[in-house]
C-alpha positions as CSV (number, residue, x, y, z in Angstrom):
1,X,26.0,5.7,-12.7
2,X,25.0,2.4,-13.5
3,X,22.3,0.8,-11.2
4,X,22.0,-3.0,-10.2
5,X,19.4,-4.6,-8.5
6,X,16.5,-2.4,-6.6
7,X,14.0,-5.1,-7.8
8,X,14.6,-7.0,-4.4
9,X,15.1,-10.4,-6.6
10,X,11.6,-9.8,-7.7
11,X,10.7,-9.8,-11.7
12,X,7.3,-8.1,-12.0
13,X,3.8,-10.3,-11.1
14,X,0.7,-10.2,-12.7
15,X,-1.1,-7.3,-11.0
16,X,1.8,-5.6,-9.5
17,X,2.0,-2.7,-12.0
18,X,-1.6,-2.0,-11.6
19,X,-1.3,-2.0,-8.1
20,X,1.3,0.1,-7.7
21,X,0.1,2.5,-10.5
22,X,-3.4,2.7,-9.2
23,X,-2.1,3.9,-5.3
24,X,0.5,6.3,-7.2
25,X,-2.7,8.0,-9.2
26,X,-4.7,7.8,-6.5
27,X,-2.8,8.1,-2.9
28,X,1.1,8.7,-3.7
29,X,1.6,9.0,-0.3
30,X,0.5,5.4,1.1
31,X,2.9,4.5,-1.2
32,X,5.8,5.5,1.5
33,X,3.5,4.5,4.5
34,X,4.9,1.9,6.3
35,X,1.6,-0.4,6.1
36,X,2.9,0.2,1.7
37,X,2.9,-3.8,1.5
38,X,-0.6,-4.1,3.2
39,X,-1.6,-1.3,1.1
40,X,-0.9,-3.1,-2.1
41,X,-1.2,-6.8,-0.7
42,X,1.9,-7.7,-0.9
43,X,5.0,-8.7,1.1
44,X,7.4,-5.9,2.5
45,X,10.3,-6.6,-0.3
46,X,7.7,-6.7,-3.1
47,X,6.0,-3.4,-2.1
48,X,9.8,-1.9,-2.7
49,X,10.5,-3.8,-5.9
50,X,6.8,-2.5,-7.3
51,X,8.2,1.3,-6.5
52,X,11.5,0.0,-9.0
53,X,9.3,-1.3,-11.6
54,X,7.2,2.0,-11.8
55,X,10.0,3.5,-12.0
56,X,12.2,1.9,-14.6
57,X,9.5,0.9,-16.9
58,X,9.2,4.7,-17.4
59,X,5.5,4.6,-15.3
60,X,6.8,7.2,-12.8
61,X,9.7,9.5,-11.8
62,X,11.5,10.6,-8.9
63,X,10.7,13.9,-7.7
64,X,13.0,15.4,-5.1
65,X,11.3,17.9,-2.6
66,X,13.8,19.6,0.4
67,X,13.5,17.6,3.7
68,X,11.5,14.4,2.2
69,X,12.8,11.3,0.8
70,X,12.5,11.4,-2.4
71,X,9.5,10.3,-3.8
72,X,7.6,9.1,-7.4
73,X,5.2,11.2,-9.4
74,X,3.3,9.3,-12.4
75,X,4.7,10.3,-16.1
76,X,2.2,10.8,-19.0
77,X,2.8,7.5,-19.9
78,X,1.4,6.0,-16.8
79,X,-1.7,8.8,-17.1
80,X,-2.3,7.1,-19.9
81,X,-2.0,3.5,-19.7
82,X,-3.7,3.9,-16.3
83,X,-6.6,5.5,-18.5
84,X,-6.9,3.2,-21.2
85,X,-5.2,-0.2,-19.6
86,X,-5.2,-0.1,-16.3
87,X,-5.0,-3.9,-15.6
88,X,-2.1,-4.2,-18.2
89,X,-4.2,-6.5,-20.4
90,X,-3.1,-5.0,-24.1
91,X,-0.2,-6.9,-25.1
92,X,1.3,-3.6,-27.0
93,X,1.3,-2.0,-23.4
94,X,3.5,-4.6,-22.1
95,X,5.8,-4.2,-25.6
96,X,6.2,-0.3,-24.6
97,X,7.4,-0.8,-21.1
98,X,10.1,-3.1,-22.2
99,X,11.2,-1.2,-25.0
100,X,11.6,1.3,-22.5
101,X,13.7,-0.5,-20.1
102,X,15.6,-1.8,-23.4
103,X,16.1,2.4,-22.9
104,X,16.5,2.9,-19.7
105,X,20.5,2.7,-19.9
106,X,22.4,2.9,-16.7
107,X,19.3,3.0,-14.5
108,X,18.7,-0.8,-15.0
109,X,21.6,-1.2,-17.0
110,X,21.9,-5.5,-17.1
111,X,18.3,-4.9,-19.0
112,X,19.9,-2.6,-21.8
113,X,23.1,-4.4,-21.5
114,X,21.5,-7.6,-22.3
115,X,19.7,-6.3,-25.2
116,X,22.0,-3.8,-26.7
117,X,25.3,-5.3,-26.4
118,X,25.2,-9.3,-25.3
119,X,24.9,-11.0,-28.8
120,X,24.9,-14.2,-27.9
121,X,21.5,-16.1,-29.1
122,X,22.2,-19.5,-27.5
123,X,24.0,-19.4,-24.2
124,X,23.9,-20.7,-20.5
125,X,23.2,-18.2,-17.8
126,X,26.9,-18.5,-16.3
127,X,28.3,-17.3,-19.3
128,X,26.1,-14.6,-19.6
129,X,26.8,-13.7,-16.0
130,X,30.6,-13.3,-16.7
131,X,30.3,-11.8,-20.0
132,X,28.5,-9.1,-18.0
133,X,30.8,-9.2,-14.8
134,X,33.6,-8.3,-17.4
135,X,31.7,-5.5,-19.6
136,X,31.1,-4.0,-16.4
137,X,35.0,-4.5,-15.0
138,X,36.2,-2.6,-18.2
139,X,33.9,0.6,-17.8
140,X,33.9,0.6,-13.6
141,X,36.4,1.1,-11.3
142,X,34.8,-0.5,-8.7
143,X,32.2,-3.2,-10.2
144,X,29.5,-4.6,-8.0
145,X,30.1,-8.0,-6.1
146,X,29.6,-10.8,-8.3
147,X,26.7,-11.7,-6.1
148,X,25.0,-8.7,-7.4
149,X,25.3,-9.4,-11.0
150,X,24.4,-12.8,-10.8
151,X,21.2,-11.9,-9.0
152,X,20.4,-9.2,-11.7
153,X,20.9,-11.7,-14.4
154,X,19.0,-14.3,-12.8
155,X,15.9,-11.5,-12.5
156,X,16.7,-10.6,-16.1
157,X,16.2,-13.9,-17.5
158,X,13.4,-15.0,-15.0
159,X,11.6,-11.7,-16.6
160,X,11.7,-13.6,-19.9
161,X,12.3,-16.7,-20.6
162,X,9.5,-19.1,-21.0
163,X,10.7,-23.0,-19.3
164,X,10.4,-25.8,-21.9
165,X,9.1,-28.1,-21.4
166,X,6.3,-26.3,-18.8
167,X,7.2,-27.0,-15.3
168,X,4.2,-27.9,-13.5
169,X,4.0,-25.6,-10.5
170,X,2.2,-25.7,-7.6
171,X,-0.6,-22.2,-8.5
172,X,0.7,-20.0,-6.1
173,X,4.1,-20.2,-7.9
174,X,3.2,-19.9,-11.5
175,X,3.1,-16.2,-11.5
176,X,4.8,-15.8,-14.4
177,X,6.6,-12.0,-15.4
178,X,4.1,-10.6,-18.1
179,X,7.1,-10.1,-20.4
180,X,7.0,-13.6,-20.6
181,X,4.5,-13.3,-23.3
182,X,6.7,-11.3,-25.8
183,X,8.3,-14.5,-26.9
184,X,12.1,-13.1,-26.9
185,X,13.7,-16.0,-24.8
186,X,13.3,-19.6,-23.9
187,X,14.9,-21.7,-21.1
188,X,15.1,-25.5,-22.3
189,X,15.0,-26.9,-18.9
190,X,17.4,-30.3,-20.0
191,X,19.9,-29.0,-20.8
192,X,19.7,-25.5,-19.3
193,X,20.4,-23.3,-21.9
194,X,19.0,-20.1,-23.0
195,X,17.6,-19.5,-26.7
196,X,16.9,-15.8,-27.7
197,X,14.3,-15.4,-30.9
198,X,15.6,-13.3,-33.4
199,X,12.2,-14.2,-36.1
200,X,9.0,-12.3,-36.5
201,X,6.6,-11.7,-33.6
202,X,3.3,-10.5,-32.7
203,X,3.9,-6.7,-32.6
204,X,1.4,-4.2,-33.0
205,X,1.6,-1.3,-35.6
206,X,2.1,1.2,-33.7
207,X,4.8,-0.5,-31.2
208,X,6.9,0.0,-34.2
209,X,6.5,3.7,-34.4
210,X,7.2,3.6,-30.2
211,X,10.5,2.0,-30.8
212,X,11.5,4.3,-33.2
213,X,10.7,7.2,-31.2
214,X,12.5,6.3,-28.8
215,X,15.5,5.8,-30.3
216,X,15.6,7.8,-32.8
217,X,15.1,12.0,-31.9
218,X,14.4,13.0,-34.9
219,X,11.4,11.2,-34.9
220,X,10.6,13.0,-31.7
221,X,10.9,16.5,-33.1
222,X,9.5,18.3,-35.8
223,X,6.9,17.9,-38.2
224,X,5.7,15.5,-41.2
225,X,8.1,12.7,-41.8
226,X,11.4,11.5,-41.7
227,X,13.3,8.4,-43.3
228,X,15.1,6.4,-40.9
229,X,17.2,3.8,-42.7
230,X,16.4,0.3,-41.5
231,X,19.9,-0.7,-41.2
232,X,20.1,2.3,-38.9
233,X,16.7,0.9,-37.5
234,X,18.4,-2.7,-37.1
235,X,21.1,-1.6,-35.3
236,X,21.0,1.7,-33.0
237,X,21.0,0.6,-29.6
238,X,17.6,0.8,-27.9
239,X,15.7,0.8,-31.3
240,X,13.6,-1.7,-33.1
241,X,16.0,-4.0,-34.2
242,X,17.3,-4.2,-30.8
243,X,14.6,-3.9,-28.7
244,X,12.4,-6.5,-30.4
245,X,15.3,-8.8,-31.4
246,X,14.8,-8.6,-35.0
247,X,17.7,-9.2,-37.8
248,X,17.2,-6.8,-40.4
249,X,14.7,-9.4,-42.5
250,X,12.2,-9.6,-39.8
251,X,12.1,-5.9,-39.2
252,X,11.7,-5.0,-42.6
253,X,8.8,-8.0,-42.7
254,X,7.0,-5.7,-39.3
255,X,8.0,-2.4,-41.1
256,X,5.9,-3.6,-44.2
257,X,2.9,-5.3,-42.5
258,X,2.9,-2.0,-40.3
259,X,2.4,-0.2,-43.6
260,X,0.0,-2.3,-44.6
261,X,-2.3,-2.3,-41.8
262,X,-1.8,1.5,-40.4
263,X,-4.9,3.3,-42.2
264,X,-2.9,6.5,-41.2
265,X,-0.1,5.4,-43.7
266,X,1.9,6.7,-40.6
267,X,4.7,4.2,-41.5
268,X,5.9,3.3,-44.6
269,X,8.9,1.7,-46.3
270,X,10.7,3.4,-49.3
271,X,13.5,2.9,-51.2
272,X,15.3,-0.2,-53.0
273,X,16.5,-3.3,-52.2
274,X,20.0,-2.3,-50.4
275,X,18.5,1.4,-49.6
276,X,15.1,0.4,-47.4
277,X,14.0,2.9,-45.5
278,X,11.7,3.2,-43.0
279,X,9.2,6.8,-43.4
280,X,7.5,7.4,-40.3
281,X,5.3,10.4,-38.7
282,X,7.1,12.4,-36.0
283,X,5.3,11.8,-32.9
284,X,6.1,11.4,-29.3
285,X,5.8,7.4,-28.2
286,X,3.5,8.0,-25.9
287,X,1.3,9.4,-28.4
288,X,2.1,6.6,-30.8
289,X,0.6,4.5,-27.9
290,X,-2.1,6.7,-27.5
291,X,-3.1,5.8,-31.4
292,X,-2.1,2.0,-30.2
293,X,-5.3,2.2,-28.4
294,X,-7.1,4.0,-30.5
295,X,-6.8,1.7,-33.1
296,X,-7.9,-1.1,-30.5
297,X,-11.0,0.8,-29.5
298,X,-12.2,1.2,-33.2
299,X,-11.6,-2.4,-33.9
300,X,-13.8,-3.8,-31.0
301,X,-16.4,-1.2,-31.8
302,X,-16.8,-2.2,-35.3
303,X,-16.5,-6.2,-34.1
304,X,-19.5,-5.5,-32.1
């Protein structure tokens, strides 16, 4: 069933995640005590929206025990960022959770909407809003108010786009989403439209092998390799292509600088001109974060 809203209007804040991760790994249960938002110093709406954004980002899941409300449990993905990010510093951490929500289909569905299916690269936020009120009329009987998608939509784009020219805001404002930072969306504040950025971007090696995983099972299961065609790569909902807004150009420009820098040679492209493909080692993507930070670790050792 698709899912609207739950994030109280609230994109995520800088700290929020390891807030709310920190009292999940450490005291689950104050995060249901009704002191939560004093608990993670917060107001009483944010302290709700943190529990969605543990959630959706894939940081935690709902476990359902007889006679209790139901109640989140950490994932091995949030064991492990909490272990080797736990203030969400490493900007590959930040690329994993949203290529996760890119993922998370119905369960915060204007987020894989947007991505997977709105194609629009310049656009104003009304039409976005009704090009989403009538996706949603054609596969719903009964469609959420129109309240409800415009709020979604405006917590969507809020999550993303960077204003341009910079507003000057007072500081307890300018609390900017994190995903900010990925460089996927601008808001040109004149004349109030939206730009999505389809070119190359910072990503991380292994980010690359994430997205795959993700998307792709067969990179999930198994052993050795497997050749995933970067058309196929381009354009499968929730993969690479789509997650990182990359035409087909730019991916195979990441895909190539990924098997250039990997000293695992755990990507690689193969194949000609017309036939690219992308080789990859089967992993889980959480391990391919795992070797994410790995690779960090052994750079700033060897900087030293």
């Amino acid at each position: 069933m698709m899912k609207f809203s739950g994030h109280e209007t609230f994109a995520i804040r800088e700290g929020w995640l390891h807030k709310g991760l920190k009292l999940l790994m450490k005291d689950p249960e104050l995060l249901y005590d009704e002191y939560v938002a004093d608990w993670l110093g917060v107001g009483k709406n944010m302290s709700r929206s943190i529990r969605h954004w543990l959630e959706v980002t894939g940081l935690a899941e709902r476990e359902t025990g007889s006679g209790r409300q139901t109640r989140l449990k950490e994932m091995e993905l949030g064991r492990l960022i909490f272990e080797r990010d736990p203030y969400f510093i490493d900007i590959g951490t930040w690329w994993a959770l949203h290529v996760n929500l890119v993922n998370a289909g119905d369960q915060v569905f204007t987020w894989s909407w947007f991505f997977n299916t709105f194609t629009h690269s310049r656009f104003e936020r009304s039409m976005c809003i009704n090009r989403l009120m009538r996706d949603v009329e054609n596969l719903r009987s009964r469609p959420p108010s129109e309240n409800t998608i415009q709020r979604d939509v405006a917590c969507l784009l809020q999550s993303y786009a960077r204003d341009i020219p910079t507003e000057n805001k007072d500081p307890e404002d300018a609390l900017e989403c994190p995903l900010v930072e990925l460089g996927l969306l601008s808001y040109f504040r004149t004349s109030r439209y939206y730009q999505v950025h389809q070119g190359k971007k910072e990503i991380p090696t292994h980010l690359l092998g994430y997205a795959l995983s993700m998307a792709f099972e067969e990179v999930r299961t198994g052993q050795d390799t497997v050749d995933i065609s970067l058309r196929e790569a381009a354009t499968r909902k929730g993969g690479p292509g789509r997650a990182f807004v990359l035409t087909s150009e730019s991916l195979l420009s990441l895909a190539l600088h990924a098997e250039e820098t990997d000293p695992n040679r755990d990507i690689q492209v193969v194949g000609l001109a017309g036939d690219r493909r992308i080789r990859i080692r089967r992993m889980q993507p959480v391990d391919w974060l795992r070797n994410h930070y790995d690779m960090i670790q052994w750079r700033d050792q060897h900087a030293a």
